[in-house]
Structures are given as structure tokens and as C-alpha cells.
C-alpha positions as a Markdown table, in Angstrom:
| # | Residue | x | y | z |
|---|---|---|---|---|
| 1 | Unk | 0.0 | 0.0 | 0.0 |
| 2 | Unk | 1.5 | 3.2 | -1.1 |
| 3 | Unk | 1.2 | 6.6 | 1.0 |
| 4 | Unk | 1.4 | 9.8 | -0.3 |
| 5 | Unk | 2.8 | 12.9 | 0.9 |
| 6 | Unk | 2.8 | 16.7 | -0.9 |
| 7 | Unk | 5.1 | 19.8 | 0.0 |
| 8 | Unk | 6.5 | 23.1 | -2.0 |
| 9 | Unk | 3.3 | 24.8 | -1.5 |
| 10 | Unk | 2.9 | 28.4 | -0.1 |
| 11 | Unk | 2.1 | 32.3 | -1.0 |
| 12 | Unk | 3.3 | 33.7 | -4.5 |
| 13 | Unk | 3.2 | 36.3 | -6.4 |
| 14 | Unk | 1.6 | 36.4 | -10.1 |
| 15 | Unk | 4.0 | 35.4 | -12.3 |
| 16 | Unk | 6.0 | 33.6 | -9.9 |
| 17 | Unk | 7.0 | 29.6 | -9.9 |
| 18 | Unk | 6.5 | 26.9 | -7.2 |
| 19 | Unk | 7.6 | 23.0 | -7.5 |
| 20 | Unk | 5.3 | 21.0 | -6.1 |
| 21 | Unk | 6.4 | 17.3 | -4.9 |
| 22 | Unk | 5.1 | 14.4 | -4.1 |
| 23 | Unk | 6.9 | 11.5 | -2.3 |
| 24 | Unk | 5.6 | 7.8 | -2.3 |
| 25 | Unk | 6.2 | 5.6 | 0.4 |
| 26 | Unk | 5.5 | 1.6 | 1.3 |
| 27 | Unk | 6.0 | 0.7 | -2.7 |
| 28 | Unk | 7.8 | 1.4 | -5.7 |
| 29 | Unk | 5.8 | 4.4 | -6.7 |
| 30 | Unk | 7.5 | 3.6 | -10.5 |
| 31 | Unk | 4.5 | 1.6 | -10.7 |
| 32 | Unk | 1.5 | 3.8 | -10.5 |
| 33 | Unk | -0.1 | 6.5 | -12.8 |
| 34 | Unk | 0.3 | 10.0 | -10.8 |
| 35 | Unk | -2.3 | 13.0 | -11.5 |
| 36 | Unk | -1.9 | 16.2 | -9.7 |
| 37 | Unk | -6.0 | 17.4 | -8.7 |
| 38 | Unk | -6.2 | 20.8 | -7.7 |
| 39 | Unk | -9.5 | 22.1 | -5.7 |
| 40 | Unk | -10.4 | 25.9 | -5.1 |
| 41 | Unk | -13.3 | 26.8 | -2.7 |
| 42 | Unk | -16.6 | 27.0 | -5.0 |
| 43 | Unk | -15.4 | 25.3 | -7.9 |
| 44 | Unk | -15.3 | 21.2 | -9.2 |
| 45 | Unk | -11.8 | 19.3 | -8.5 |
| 46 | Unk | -9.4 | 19.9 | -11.6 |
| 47 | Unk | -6.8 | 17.3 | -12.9 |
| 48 | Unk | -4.1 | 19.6 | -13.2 |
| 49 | Unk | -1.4 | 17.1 | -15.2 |
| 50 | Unk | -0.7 | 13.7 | -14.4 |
| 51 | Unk | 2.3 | 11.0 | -16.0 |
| 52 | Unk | 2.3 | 7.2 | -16.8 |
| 53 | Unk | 4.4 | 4.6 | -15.6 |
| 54 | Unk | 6.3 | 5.3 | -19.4 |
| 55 | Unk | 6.2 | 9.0 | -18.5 |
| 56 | Unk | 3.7 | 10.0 | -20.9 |
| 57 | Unk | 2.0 | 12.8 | -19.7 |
| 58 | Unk | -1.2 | 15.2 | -20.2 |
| 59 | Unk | -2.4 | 18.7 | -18.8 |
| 60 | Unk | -5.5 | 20.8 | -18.7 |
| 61 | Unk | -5.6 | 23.3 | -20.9 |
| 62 | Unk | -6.0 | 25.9 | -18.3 |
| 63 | Unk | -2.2 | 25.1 | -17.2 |
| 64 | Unk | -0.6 | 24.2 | -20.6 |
| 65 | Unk | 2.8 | 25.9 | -21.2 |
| 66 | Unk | 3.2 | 27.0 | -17.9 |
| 67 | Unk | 3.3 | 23.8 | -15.5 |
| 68 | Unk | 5.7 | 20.7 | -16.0 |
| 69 | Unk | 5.0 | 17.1 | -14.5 |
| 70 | Unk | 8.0 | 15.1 | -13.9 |
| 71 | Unk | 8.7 | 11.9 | -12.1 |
| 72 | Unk | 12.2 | 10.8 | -10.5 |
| 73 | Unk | 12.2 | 6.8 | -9.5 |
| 74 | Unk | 15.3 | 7.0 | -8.2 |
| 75 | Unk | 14.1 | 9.3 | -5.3 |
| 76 | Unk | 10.2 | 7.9 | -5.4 |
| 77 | Unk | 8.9 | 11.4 | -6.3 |
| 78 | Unk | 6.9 | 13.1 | -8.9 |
| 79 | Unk | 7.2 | 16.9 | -9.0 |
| 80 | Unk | 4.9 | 19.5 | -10.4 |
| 81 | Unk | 6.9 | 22.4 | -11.5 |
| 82 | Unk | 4.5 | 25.6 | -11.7 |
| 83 | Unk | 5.4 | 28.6 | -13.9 |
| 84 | Unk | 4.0 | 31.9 | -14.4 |
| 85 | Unk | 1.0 | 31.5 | -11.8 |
| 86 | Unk | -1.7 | 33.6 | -11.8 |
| 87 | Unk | -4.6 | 34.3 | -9.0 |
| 88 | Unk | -6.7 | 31.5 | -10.4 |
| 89 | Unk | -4.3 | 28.7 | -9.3 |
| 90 | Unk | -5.2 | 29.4 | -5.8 |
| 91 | Unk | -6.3 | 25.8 | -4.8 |
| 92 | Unk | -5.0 | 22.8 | -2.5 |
| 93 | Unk | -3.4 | 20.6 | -4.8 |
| 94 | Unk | -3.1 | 17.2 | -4.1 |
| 95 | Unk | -1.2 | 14.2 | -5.3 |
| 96 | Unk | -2.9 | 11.1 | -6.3 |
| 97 | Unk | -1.5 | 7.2 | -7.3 |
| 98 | Unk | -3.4 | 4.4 | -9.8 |
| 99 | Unk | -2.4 | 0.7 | -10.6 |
| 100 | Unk | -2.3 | 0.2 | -14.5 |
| 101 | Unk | -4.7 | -3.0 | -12.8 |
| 102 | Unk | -7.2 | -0.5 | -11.3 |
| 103 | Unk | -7.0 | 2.4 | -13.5 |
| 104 | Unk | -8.6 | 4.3 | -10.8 |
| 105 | Unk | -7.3 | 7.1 | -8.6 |
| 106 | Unk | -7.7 | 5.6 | -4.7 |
| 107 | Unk | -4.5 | 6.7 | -3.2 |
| 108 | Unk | -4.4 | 10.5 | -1.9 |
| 109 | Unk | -2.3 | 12.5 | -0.5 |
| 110 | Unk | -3.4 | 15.0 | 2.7 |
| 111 | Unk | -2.7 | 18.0 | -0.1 |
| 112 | Unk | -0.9 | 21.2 | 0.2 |
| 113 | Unk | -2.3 | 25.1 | -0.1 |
| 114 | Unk | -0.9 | 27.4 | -3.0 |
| 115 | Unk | -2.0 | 31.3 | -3.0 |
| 116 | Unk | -1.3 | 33.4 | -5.6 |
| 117 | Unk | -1.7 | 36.9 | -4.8 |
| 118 | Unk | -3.8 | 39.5 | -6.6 |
């Protein structure tokens, strides 16, 4: 059973960059499918980006160009590199694991605040 923890979050400016990461524990996370979700008060949880176990990788439009998903076995992680944020990013984003057996997102992470400033 994996368990997920996120960190890197905090207050930034517009147009300033966080990295987000997310560290696996209890199995190889090399394994899983990883999507970073994002929720903001008032609106419907977002898949942000995610990666494959190949490292394929997709992103919502409203984030294309700007954020970067990334995975390092070595260290069990997978990052989210976020560029160029505006006020609209404000959410908790959380990390989240799948089997390529299951297909379905079950493991969480407790999530991690990011403000951007108006």
C-alpha cells in the first residue's frame, strides 16, 4: 500500500514559480499512474497534469505551457513544476497514485495550499 505525501506549497506572487512534490512511500511508486487534482473553494476538483508509468504525460488546458510534471524513481517522487501563476491557481493541490490493474485514482495524498496573490 503506497502513502502519499505533498510539499513546495505556499504564497506567490503572479508570475512567480513553485515546484510542487510528491513522495511515495511503502511501494515502488514507479508503478503507479500519478495525476496532480487541484481544488479551489466554490469550484469542481481539476486534474491539473498527471504522468504514466512510461512518462507520458497530459495537462489541462488551463495550465498548458506553464506547469511541467515530472517523475524521479530514483528518489520515489513526482514533481509538479508551476510557472508563471496567476490568481486562479489558488487551490489545494493534491497528489494522487493508480495501478495500471485498477485504473482508478484511490490513493491521496493529505494536499498542500498554494496562493497566488492578486
Amino acid at each position: 500500500q503506497v502513502q502519499l505525501v505533498e510539499s513546495g506549497g505556499g504564497l506567490v506572487q503572479p508570475g512567480g514559480s513553485l515546484r510542487l512534490s510528491c513522495a511515495a512511500s511503502g511501494s515502488i511508486f514507479s508503478f503507479y499512474d500519478v495525476g496532480w487534482y487541484r481544488r479551489a473553494p466554490g469550484k469542481q476538483r481539476e486534474l491539473v497534469a498527471s504522468i504514466t508509468t512510461l512518462r507520458s504525460t497530459k495537462y489541462a488546458d488551463s495550465v498548458k505551457g506553464r506547469f511541467t510534471i515530472s517523475r524521479d524513481n530514483a528518489k520515489n517522487t513526482v514533481d509538479l513544476q508551476m510557472n508563471n501563476l496567476k490568481p486562479e491557481d489558488t487551490a489545494v493541490y493534491y497528489c494522487a497514485a493508480a495501478t495500471l490493474r485498477s485504473g482508478v485514482y484511490d490513493t491521496w495524498g493529505q494536499g498542500t495550499q498554494v496562493t497566488v496573490s492578486s
